[in-house]
NUPAGU-925475 format. One record per residue: residue in three letters; x, y, z of N, C-alpha, C, O in turn. Coordinates in steps of 0.2 Angstrom, whole numbers, plus 5000, padded with zeros to 4 digits. Atoms other than C-alpha are relative to their C-alpha. Layout:
! NUPAGU-925475
alaXYZXYZXYZXYZ...
This chain:
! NUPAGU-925475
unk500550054998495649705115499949944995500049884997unk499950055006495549605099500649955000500649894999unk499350034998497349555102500149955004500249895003unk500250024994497049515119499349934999499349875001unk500550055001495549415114500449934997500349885000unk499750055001496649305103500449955004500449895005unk499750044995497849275117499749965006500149915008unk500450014995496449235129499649914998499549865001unk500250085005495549105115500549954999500449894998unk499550075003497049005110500650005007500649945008unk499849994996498249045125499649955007499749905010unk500250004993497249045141499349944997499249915002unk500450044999495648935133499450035004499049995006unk500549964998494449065139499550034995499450094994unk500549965004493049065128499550045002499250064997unk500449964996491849155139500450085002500150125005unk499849955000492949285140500450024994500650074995unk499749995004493849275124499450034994499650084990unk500549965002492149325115499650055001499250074997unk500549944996491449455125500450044998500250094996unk499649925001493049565123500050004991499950064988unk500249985007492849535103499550034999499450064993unk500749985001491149595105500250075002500150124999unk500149924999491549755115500750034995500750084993unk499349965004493449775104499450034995499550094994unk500449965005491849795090499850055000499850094996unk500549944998490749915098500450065004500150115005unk499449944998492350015105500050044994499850104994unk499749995006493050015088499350034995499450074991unk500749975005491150055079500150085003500150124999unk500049934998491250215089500250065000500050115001unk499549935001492750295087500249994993500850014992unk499749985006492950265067499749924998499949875001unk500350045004491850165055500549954995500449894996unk499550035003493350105044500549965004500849915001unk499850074995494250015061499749965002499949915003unk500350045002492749945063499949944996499649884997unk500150055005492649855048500649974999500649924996unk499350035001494349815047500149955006500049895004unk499950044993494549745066499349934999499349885003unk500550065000492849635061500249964996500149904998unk499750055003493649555048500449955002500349894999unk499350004997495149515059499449945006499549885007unk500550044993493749455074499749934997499649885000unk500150045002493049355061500249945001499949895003unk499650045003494449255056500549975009500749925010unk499950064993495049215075499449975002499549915005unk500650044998493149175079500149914995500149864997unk500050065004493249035065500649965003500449915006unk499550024997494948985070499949975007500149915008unk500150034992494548955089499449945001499349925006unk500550065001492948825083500449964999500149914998unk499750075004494148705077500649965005500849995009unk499349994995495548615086500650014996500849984990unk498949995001497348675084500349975001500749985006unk499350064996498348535083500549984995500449994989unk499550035005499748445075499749934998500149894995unk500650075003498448295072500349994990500150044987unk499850005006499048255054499649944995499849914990unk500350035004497648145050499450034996499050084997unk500449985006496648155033499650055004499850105004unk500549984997495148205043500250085004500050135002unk499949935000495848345053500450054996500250104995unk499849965006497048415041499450024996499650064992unk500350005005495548425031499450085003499350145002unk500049924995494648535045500150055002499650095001unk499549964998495748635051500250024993500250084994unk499849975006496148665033499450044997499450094994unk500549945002494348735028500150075005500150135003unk500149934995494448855045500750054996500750114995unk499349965002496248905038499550044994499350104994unk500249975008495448935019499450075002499350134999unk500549944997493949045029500350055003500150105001unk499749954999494949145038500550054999500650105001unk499349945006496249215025499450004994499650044990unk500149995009494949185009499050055002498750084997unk500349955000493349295018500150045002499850084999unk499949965002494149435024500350054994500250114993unk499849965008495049465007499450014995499450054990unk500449995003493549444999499650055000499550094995unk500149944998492649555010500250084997499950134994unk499749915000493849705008500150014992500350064990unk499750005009494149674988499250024998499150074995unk500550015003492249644984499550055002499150084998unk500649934996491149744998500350065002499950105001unk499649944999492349875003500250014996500550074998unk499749965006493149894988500550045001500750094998unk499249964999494849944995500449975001500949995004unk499350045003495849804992500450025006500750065003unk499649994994496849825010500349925001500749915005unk499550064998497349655010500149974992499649964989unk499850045006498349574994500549985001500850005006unk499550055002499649454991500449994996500349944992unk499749995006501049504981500349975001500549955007unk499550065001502049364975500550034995501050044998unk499749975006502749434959500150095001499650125000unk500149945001503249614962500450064996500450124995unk499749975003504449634951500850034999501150064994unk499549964998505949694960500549945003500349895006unk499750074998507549574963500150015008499950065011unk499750014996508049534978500750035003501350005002unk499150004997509649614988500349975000500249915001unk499550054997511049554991499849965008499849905009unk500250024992510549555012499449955001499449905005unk500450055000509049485006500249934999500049885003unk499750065001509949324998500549985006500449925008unk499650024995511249315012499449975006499449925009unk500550014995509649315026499749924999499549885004unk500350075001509049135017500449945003500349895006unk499550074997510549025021500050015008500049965012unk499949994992510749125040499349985003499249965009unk500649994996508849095041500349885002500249855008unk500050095000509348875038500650005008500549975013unk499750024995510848905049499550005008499549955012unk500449984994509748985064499749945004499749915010unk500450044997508548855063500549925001500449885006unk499450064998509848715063500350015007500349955010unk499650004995510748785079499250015005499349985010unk500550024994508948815089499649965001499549945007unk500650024999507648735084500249905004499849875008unk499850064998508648555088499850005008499449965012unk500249994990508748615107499550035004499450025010unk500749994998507148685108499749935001499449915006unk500550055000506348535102500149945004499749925007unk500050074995507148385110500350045008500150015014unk499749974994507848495124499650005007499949995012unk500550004998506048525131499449974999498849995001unk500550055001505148365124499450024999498950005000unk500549945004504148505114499649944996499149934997unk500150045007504248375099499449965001498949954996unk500450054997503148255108499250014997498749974996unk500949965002501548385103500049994992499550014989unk500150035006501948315086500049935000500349905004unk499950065001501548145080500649994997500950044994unk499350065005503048015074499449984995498849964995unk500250025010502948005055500449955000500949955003unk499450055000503847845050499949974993500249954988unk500350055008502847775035500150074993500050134994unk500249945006502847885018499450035002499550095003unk500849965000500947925019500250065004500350115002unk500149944995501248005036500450055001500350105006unk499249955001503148095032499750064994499950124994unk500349975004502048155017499550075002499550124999unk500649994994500548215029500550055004500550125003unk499649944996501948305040500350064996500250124997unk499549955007502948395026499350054998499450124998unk500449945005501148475018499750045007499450095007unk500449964994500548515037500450065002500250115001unk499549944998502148605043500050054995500150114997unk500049945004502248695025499650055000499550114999unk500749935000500548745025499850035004499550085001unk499949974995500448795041500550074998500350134997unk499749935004501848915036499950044995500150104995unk500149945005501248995021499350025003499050075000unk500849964999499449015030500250055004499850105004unk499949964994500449105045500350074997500250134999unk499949945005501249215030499350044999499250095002unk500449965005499649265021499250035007499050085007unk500349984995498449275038500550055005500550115003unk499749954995499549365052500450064996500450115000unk499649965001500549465040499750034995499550084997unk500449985005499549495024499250025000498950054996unk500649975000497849515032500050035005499750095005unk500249984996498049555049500350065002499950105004unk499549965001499649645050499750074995499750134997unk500249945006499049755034499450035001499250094999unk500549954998497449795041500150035007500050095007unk499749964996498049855058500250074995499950124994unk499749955001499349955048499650064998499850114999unk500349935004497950075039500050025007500250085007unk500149964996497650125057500450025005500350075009unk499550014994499050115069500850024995501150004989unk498950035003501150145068500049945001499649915004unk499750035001502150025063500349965005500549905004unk499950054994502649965079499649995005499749975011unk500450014995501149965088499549944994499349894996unk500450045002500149875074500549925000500149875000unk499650055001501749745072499849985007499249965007unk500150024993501649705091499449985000499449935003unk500650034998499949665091499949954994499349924995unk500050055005500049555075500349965002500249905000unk499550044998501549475085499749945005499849885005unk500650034992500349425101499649964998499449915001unk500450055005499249365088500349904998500149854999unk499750075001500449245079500349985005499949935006unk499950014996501249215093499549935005499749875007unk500450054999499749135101499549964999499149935003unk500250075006499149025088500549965002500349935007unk499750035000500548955087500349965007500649915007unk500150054992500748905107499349954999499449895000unk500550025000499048855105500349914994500149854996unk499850075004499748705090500549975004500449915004unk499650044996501148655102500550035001500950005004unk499549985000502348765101500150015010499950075010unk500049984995502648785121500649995001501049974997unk499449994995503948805135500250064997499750104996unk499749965003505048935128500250034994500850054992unk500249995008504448955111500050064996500250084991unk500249915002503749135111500750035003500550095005unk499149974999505749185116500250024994500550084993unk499850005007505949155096499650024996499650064992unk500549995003504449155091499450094998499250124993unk500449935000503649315096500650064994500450094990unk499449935003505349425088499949974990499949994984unk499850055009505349305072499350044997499450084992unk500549955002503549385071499950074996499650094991unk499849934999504049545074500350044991500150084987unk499550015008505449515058499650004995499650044990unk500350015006504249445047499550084998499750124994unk500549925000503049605047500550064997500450094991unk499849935002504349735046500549984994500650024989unk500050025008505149625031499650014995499850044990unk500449985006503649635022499850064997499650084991unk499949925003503649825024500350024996500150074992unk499549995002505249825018500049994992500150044987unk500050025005505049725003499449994997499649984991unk500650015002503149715000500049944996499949944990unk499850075004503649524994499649965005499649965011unk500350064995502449385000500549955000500749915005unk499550075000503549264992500850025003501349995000unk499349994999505149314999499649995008500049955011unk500150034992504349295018499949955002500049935008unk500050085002503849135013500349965000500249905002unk499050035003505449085005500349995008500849965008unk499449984995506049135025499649955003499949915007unk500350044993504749035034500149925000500249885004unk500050085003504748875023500649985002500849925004unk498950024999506848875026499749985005499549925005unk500250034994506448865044499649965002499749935007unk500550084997504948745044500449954997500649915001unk499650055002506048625033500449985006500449925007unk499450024996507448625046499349965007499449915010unk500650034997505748595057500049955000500249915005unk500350085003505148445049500849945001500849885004unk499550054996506848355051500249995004500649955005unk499750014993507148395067499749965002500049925005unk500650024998505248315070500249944998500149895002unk499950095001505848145060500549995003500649935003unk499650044998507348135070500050015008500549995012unk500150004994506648175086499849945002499949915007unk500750074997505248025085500649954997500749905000unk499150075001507047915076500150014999500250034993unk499449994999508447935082500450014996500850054994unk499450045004509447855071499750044993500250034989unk500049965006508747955056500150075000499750115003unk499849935002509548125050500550015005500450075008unk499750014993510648105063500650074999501250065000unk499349955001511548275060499850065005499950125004unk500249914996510948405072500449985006500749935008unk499350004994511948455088499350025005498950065003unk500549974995510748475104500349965007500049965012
């Protein structure tokens, strides 16, 4: 229900029913285990906050600035929460863990540039996606896109995989909490623009990023994977809105 509720709020735009199932996911969830309770309210928190704001790729001072306090609330009060009041540390954010990297791992960062070079081109001009972003042309506003799209990616690391993903996990397998973590990210991200045939790539890319982090308990190497992909992002967006600049993609 909590899943579903996200889908419903950013997706479908039904807040009169996107609230009501948060309220009973709670009073489901208080019933049968105190501990999923408090975890799933964290989680309900941080999409209630998120769904007050708009979700757009608006890249002026003012809403980056909005949009950027809901972000910092909904990844910096559940972890506080569960560090401070529950004192069970269920969400952290390893950067440093100590451990190198694979080889698979290193090979995965160039395949992830290739990927996004061979899709994201025909995605984006293909079905006039791009459009749901402003044309950047001046510095200020090339500047403005570059910190929106990155930060956007490192919020979508440390929120869907490190808060919400890790709190399912205490209570669910591994592929039932990823899949509802997926539905989640997933529909955020239609909700910013990503539309048409988006969640094709999106939803699975989800999926990966999750069972990477299992794999590796690395924030920063999932990060490392998302940022590759928004960069190849970000130039497709300056040479969609002009033509004539970066003129290297095939679509």
């Amino acid at each position: 229900m909590v899943s579903l509720a996200g889908f419903t709020l950013f997706v479908l735009h039904q807040p009169l029913i996107g609230y009501p199932l948060l309220a009973v996911a709670l009073v489901a969830a208080a019933a049968v285990n105190r501990a999923l309770f408090r975890d799933l309210l964290l989680i309900a928190f941080s999409l209630a906050v998120m769904s007050l704001v708009p979700i757009t790729t608006d890249i002026s001072v003012e809403h980056m600035a909005i949009m950027g306090a809901a972000m910092i609330l909904a990844v910096g009060v559940p972890y506080t929460v569960s560090r401070f009041a529950y004192r069970d540390h269920a969400i952290t954010f390893p950067v440093r863990t100590g451990q190198k990297w694979t080889r698979a791992e290193k090979w995965y960062l160039p395949a992830v540039v290739v990927i996004g070079y061979a899709l994201l081109p025909v995605y984006m001009l293909g079905t006039g996606v791009y459009t749901n972003w402003p044309a950047a042309s001046a510095p200020d506003e090339i500047a403005r896109l570059f910190v929106g799209t990155n930060g956007l990616g490192i919020w979508d690391e440390l929120f869907f995989i490190c808060t919400v993903f890790a709190l399912l996990r205490r209570h669910l397998p591994m592929a039932q909490a990823n899949v509802l973590q997926a539905v989640l990210f997933t529909s955020f991200l239609w909700e910013l623009g990503f539309h048409a045939w988006a969640p094709l790539f999106i939803f699975p890319f989800a999926l990966l990023q999750a069972f990477i982090f299992t794999r590796t308990r690395s924030l920063s190497y999932i990060i490392c994977v998302h940022l590759l992909f928004d960069f190849v992002l970000f130039l497709v967006l300056l040479h969609a809105h002009n033509r004539a600049w970066i003129d290297i993609f095939l679509y």
